[in-house]
N, C-alpha and C positions, 0 to 999 in steps of 0.2 A: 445833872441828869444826862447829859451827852457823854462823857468819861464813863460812866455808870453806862448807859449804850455802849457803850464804843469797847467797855471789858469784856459784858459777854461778847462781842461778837467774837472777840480777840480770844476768846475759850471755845468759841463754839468748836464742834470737828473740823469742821469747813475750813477755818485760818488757824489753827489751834499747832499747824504744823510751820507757821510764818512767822518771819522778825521783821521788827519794825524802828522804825528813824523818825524821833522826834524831834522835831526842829523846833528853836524857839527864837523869835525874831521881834525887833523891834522897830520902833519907830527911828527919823533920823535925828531927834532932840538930843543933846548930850554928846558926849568925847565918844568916839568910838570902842575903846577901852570900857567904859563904862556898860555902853548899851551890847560889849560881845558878854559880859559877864551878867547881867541881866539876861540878856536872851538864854544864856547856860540856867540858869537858876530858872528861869519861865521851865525849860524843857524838861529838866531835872525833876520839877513841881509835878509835872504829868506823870514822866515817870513813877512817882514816888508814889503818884494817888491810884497808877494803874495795879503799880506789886502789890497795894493793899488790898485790891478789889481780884486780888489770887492771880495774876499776870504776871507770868515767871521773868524775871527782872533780865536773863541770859538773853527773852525775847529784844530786850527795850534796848535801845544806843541813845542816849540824850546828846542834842549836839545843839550848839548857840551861833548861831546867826548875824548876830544882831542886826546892823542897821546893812548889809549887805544885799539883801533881796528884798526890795522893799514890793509889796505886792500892790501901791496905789505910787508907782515912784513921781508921778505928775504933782503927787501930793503928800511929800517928805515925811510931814506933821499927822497926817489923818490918822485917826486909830484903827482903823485896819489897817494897818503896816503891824501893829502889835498883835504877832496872833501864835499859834501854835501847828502846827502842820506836820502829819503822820504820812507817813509813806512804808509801804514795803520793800522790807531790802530785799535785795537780788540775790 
């Protein structure tokens, strides 16, 4: 339901003129190598669900993270560290 949210808005008029930067990031478990190619394939996943729900793919930049920006870094392991974060490019 929130990608389903998050399409139309990404259609509405309003942002229907905007790109956007999918990140996809993971936790600090595993080789680095591992979690940059997971996090690619996390972001890639959104992308892929977003062109389906009519989100012109020219919009989307998939980009993998992995274990680099951790968003709880006090806590390497926590599962928010595994998330997906949209941004608009510039």
């Amino acid at each position: 339901p929130l990608l389903d949210n998050l399409a139309l808005a990404m259609n509405s008029e309003r942002l229907s003129a905007l790109q956007f930067r999918v990140e996809g990031h993971t936790d600090a478990k595993g080789k680095a190598d591992y979690n940059l190619q997971l996090s690619n394939r996390r972001a890639q996943a959104v992308v892929d669900y977003l062109a389906q729900a009519h989100v012109a793919v020219a919009r989307l930049q998939a980009q993998g993270k992995g274990s680099s920006e951790l968003l709880v870094p006090d806590r390497p392991l926590a599962s928010e560290n595994r998330r997906v974060r949209i941004t608009v490019q510039p």
